[in-house]
N, C-alpha and C positions, 0 to 999 in steps of 0.2 A: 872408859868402858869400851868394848871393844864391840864395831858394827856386829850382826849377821844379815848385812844387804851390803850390795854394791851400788849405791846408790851414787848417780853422777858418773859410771862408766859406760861407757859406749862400746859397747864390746860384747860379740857373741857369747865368749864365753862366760863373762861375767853374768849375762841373762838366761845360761844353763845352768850355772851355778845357781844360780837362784832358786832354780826348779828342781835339779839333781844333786847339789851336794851338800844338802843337810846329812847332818849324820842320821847313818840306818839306810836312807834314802836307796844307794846304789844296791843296798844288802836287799832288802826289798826287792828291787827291781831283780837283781838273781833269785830269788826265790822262786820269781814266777817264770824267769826263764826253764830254772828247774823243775817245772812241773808243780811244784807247790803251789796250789793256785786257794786254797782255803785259808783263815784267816789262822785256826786253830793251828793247822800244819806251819805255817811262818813264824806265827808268836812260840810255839815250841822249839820250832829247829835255832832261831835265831837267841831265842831267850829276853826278847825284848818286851819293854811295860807293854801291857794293853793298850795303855791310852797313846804312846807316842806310836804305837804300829797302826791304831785306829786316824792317827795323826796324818801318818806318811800316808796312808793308803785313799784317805780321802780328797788329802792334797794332791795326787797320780789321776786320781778317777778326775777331778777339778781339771785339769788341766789336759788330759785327754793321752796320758801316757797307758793308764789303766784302763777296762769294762770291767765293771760288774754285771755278771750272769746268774739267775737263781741253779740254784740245784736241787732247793727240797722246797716245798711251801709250807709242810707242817713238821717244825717250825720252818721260818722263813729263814734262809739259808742261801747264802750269792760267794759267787766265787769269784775271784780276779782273771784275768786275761788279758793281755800286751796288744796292746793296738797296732795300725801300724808304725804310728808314732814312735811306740815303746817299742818293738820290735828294732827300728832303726836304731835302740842302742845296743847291740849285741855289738859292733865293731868296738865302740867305749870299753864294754866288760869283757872282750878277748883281750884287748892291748892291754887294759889294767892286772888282770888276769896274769898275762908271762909277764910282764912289768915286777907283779912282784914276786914269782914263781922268782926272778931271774935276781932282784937286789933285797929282798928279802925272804928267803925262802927257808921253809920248815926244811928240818935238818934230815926226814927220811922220804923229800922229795916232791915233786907237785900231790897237791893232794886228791885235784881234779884233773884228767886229759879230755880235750874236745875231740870226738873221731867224726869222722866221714858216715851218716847215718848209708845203711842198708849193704850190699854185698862185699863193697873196698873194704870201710872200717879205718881208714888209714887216720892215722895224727895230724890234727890241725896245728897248723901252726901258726904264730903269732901277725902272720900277715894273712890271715883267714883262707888259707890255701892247704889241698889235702897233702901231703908229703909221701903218702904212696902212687897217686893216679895225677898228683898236679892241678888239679881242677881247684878254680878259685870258690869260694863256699859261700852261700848266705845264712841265715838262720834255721832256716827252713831245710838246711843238707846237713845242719851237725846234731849229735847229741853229746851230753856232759857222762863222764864213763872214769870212776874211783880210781887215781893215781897211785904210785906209790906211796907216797907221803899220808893217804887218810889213813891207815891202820896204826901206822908209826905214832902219829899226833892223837889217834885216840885211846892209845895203849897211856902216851904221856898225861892226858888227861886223865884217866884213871887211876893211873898212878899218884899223881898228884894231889888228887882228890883223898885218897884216900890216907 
């Protein structure tokens, strides 16, 4: 039967992995980079059980990747929000990100570009640097902005669907 621990490695990664790479886990953590910070809006866009997003999200808040913040009292209603913990993973989800823009890529293109938030705008590129003004970027300088590839991929989704 096959682990899901690393149990007996000594190794940084292996004791991220433990924390980040259940599956869902990293999709999660993009959600809430993307501004989706409700539970409704994640468990829709992502399409995942209830239970296993109720799963990841409590596992995040546990270990200090996530906060929970309210936003309504009646009903009681909290939203997610990246620490700075979780913040520090945005380098992880840009390199994974053109990783596989680059060796598995949807056929009409990325389907997300990271740009340079406020007046440059320019394309981040996979070593978190702007490609118009050159300035090296943190999280807090980019936004996520629809690439070529999302209309393509969801023309094929509907297509397919139907």
């Amino acid at each position: 039967m096959l682990r899901n621990d690393y149990e007996g490695q000594i190794c940084a990664l292996a004791r991220s992995l433990e924390l980040i790479g259940e599956r869902w886990t990293l999709m999660v953590i993009r959600e809430v980079f993307l501004g989706r910070r409700r539970f409704s809006e994640m468990q829709e866009n992502l399409g995942i059980a209830r239970n296993v997003l109720t799963s990841r999200l409590q596992r995040l808040v546990d270990a200090g990747v996530l906060e929970k913040r309210p936003y309504s009292e009646r009903p009681h209603r909290e939203q997610y929000y990246l620490t700075e913990m979780g913040l520090d993973l945005w380098p992880t989800i840009v390199t994974l990100t053109y990783w596989g823009d680059t060796y598995v890529p949807l056929p009409g293109g990325a389907p997300m570009i990271l740009r340079h938030k406020g007046e440059c705008g320019g394309v981040i590129n996979d070593r978190r640097v702007c490609e118009k003004c050159g300035k090296e970027l943190t999280v807090r300088e980019s936004v996520a902005t629809e690439g070529p590839g999302l209309k393509h991929a969801l023309r094929e989704l509907a297509h397919s669907a139907a």
